[in-house]
Structure formats: C-alpha cells, structure tokens
N, C-alpha and C positions, 0 to 999 in steps of 0.2 A: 535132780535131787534138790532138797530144800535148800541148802546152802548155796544153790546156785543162787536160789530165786533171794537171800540172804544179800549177796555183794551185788547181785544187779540191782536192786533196787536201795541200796546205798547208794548206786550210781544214778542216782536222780538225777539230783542236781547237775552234774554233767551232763546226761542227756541232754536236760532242759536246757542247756545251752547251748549244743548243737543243733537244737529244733529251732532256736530263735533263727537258725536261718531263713526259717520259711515266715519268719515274725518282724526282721529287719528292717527299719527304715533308710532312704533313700539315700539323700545329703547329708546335712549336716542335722543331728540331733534334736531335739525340743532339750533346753537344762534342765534335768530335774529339781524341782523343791529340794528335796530331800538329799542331804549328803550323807552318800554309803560311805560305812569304815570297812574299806577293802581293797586289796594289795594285786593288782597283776599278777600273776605268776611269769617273771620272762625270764628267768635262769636261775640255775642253782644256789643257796646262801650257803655263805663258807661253815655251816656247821651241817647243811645236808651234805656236802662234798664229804667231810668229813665221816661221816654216816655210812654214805654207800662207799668211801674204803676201807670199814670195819664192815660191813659187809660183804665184801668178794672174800669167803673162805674157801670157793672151791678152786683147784688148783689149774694152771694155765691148760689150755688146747695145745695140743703141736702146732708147731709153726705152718704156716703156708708154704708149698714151694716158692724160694728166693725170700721165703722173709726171714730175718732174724731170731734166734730166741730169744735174746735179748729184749727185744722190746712186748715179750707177752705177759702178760700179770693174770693174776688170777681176777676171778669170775665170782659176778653173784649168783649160788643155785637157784632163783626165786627168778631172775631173769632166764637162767639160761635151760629151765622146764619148760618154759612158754615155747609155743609150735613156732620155728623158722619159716613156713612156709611165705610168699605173699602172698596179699591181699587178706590176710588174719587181721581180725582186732585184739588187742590186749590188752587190757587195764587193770593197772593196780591198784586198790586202796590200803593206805596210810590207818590201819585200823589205831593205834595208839595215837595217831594226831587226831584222827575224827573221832572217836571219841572224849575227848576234849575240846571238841569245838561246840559250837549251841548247835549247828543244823545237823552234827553227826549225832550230840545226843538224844534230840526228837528222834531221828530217823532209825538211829539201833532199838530205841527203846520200842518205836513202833514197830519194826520191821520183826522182832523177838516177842509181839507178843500175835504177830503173825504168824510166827511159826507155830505157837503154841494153838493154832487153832481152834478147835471146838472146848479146850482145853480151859482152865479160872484165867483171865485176863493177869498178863504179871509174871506168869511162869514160863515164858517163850528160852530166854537165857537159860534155865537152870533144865528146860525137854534136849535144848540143845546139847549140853554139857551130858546128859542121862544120856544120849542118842549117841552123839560122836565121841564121848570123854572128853571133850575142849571147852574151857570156858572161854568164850568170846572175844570178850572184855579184858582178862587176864592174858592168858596164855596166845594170843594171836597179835602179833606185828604187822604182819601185811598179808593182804589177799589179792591174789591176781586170777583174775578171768579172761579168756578167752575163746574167738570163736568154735574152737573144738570143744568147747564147753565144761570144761574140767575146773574144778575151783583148786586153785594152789596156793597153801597156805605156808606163813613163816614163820614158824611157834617158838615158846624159850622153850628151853632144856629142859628135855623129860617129857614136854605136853604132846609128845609124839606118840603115843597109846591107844591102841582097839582090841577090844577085846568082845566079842559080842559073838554068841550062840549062833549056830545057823549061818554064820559065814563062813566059810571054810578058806582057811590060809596058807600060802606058800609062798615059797622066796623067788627074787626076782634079780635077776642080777647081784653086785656085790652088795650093795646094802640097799635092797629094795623090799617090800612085804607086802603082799598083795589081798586083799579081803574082799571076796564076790558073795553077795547078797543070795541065799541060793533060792529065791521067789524074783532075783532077777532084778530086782527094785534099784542096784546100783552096783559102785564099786567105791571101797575105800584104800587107800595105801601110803604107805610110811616110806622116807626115803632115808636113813641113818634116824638121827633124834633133829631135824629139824626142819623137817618138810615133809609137807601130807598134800595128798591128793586125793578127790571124791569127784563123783560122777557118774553119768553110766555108761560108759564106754571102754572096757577093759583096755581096746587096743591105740589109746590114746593115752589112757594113763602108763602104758608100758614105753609108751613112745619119749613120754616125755622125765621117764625114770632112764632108759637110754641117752638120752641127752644129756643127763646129770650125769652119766656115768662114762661116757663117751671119752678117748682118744685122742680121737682124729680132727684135724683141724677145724675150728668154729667158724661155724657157718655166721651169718650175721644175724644178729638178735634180733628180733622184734622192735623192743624198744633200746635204743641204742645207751649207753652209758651217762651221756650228757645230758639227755634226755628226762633222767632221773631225778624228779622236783617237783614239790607240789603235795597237798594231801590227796592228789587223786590225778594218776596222768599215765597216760599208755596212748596208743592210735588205733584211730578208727580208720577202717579200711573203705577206700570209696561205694564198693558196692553197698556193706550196710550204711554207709552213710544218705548214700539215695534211697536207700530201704524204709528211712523214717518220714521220707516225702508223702502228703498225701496222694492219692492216685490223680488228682489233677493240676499236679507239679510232675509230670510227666517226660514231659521235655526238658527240666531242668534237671531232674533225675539222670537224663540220658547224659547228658551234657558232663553232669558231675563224675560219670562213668568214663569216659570218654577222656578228659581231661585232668583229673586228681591222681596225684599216685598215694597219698595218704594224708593223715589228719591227726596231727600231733598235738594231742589235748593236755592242760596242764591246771588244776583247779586249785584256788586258795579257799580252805573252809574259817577263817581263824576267826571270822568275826561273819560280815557279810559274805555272800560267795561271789568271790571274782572267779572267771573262766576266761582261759586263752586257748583258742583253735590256733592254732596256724595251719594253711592250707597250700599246700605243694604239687609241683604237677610239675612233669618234663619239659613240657611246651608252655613259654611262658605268654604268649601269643595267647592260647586259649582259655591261659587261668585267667588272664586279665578282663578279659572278654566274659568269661563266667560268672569273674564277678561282678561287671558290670550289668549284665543279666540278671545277675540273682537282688541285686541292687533295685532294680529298678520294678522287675516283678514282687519283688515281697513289698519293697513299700505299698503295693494295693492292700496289705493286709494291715497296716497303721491304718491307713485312711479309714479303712474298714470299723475298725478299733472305734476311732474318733467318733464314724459317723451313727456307731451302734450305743454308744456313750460305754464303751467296755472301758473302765478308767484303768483296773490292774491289770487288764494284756497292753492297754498302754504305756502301763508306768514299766513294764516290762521291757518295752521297745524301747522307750525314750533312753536306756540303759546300754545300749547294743550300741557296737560301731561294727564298722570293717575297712582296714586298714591296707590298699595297696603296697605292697613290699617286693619291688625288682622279681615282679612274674611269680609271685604268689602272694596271699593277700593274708592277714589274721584277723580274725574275729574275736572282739573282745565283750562280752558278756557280765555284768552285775547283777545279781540276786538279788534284793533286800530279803534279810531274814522273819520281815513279820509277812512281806508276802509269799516265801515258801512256805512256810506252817502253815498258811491256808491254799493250798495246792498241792497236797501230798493225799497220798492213797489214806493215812490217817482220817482226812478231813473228815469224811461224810460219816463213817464211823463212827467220829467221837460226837460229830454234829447231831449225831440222829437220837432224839428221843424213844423213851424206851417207850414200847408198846403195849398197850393195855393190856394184854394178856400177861406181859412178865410182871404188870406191878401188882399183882393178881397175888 
C-alpha cells in the first residue's frame, strides 16, 4: 500500500547510513571543512524516558514461569504489534519530531506530493487524509514499519476512523476492526481508538492485533525498551542488511550473515542528520574481523571517490567512522543537510525543466 511506500522512504536518511557501509573509509578520517550541527544519538534524554512511560498504556503480560509479578509494568501498544519473530526489521518514526526538523520537512512534503501522483502537485496530504481519514501531519505520532510489511501507526484520540464503501468490515477480537479492500488492493484496521494498521496482508494484521491483545507471557520485543531514542530507531536484521550490498560485495554480504545478530539503529534529525548503527554479533571474534574487512575493503570506494573527483560521495565519507567496541563495533554516520536535499528521489524532479510540449 502507499503508506508503506510513505514511512519507507522517510527512512532515507537512515538507509543512507547503513549504505555508507559500503562507502566507509579505512583509518583515520580526512576533517572535514565544514562543521555539522549534529548530536549522536547514544541513549535516551530524560524527557524521551519520560515520553515512553506515558506511553505504556497497555497493561502488563503475565509473568514468566518463576518470575515475579511484581516486577511487570505495562507496555507500549506501538512496540508490542511489531512481529516477535528473529531476524525482522522494525523501524519507528518519530512523525511529530520529523516533522519539525528541516530534512523531515523536505522529505514529508516531497514524499505527499508523491503520493498524490498524476494528481495538482501540493495535494499529496489532503489524497491521503480523503483515502485513509488521517491527516499525517496532525493526527499521527509515530509510525512503525516492519518486515512483515504492515504500517503501524500511533494517532491522538478519535483519528482512529474508516469508513470507506466497498470495504467490508468486522470485528476482530476485543477491540479490533478489520477493513478488506474487496478488489483486494489491501487491508485497513483499527485497534480501540489509537492504533491502526494498513497493508495487504490480512493475516499479519490479525497477528499483530493478537499481540496487542494477548495474555500470555511476552515474548521479547523487537525493539527492546531502552532502545527507544532517537527521531528514527528500530533494527535492521542482518539478512536485509546484506541485502543493501551491491552484488560484488558478496563475500561481505556472506560474512555479515554469518556473524551479525542485529543492527540497532538510532538517527538525530534535529538539525544535521546524525546516525548511530551499533553492530552486534554473538562471536565477538568474528565481528571484529568483519569489521576489519569491511574497513579495509570499502576504503577502495573513497579512494575511488578521490580518484574520480566525486567531491560529495566524498564529503560523505570523510563524515563516517567505525568504532570498535568489545566484539562489536558502531558505525557513526553525518548527513549535512544541504547535501541530502540534493540526493533525495525529490532531486531530478524538481531539477528537471519543463518540456516544450507542457509550456505549449
């Protein structure tokens, strides 16, 4: 559905800095000229702590066998829809921080009036709002994605509404509502008044309204509680993460498979964009090694840069480190925001002259 293609491609910017893997220089860095205004993300600030425990409304799991009740607390619902499974990726955005940040506002605006396709450039936001009843912008906190593909969203009260012709609806558990496209095209569904789910997979959307509504002891989350920081932070799971390698990064691919058990990504939009991977693996023997490898084969791709005179894949690079850390390593990543603006799907589009035929 389009809302997928909506929050994935908000997730640019984080891509873009998982891909500097394959962009990374060796040693030590070249300094850039230019000083970015931008912040690491490496742990929680005491008013997001604050934040995510006004957000666990939903009520505790039963205890484990031998564990205490005492020590269960309630749950975020927005965490606890995302698929359990390993090896899932799942990534949040912070839609009220990124939209006040400069690269979430290029990015919404362009990404809405993408949606709005063959449509007057400008109306992308308000096809969306006609299509799903949610205004974007307003009514939407956070959106999380994952790889079962379903868009799970955190709205205020009330913007939990569908109402649309030609869907046929029924209930789904205790407070679930479920809305299938009947040409097939997807699924929409409500979970109380503040959680929605879209996609086209009924039996993933049921799966992940079971979860919310579930019992029995919790399984462990996706992205764990602490974890939670950042205008854009979830993990990427090793297989897609070799998945973004080109096909003659192959053996590093394998390697990253083999080695990684996940990728805990944490992005600052607030000015510049800072990105923090940190990168984990069981065997700390082989992360080290990994990254030694990945160290040494991407710097051919600076070299590359230099020798091709590409000044902004360089000035890209010169911004990347990685960071050995007791058998697993972080990758730390800087944007400058005048060079995403020109490297977004936007670019050529707005670049492109209009064509003698249209000034006709």
């Amino acid at each position: 559905m389009r809302m997928r293609r909506v929050a994935w491609l908000v997730a640019f910017a984080a891509l873009l800095g998982l891909s500097a893997f394959l962009m990374s220089r060796g040693d030590k860095p070249k300094k850039p000229e230019r000083v970015l205004k931008a912040e690491f993300p490496r742990f929680p600030k005491p008013w997001e702590e604050e934040r995510n425990r006004k957000r666990r409304t939903l009520p505790p799991a039963a205890p484990k066998p031998g564990e205490e009740e005492g020590v269960q607390r309630k749950r975020d619902p927005l965490l606890v829809a995302l698929p359990t499974e390993k090896g899932k990726s799942s990534v949040v955005f912070e839609v009220s921080a990124l939209k006040e940040s400069p690269i979430g506002q290029i990015w919404l605006d362009c990404m809405l009036d993408e949606q709005a396709e063959n449509q007057r450039r400008g109306r992308g936001r308000d096809m969306f709002k006609e299509q799903f009843g949610i205004d974007l912008l307003k009514d939407v906190d956070r959106i999380a994605m994952s790889s079962s593909k379903v868009a799970i969203l955190s709205v205020a009260e009330g913007a939990a509404k569908f109402d649309r012709s030609g869907w046929p609806k029924r209930s789904f558990g205790e407070k679930g509502a479920i809305w299938e496209d009947a040409a097939g095209r997807g699924v929409f569904a409500t979970w109380g008044d503040e959680i929605v789910l879209a996609g086209a997979n009924v039996k993933e959307i049921e799966a992940a309204i079971e979860r919310l509504e579930s019992k029995s002891p919790s399984r462990e989350q996706t992205i764990p509680e602490w974890s939670v920081y950042g205008d854009i932070f979830g993990v990427i799971s090793p297989e897609e993460l070799a998945d973004m390698l080109p096909a003659e990064q192959g053996e590093i691919a394998a390697r990253i498979r083999a080695a990684i058990d996940r990728v805990d990504l944490h992005v600052d939009t607030s000015e510049d964009v800072a990105i923090v991977a940190d990168v984990n693996g069981s065997n700390p023997e082989e992360v080290r090694d990994l990254a030694k490898s990945m160290g040494a084969a991407l710097s051919l791709a600076r070299a590359g840069a230099e020798d091709e005179g590409d000044d902004r894949l360089r000035e890209l690079l010169d911004y990347a480190t990685i960071k050995p850390r007791d058998g697993r390593f972080t990758l730390d990543v800087a944007l400058p925001l005048d060079v995403l603006k020109e490297m977004g799907p936007c670019r050529k589009r707005d670049a492109a002259p209009p064509s003698p035929a249209s000034s006709q």
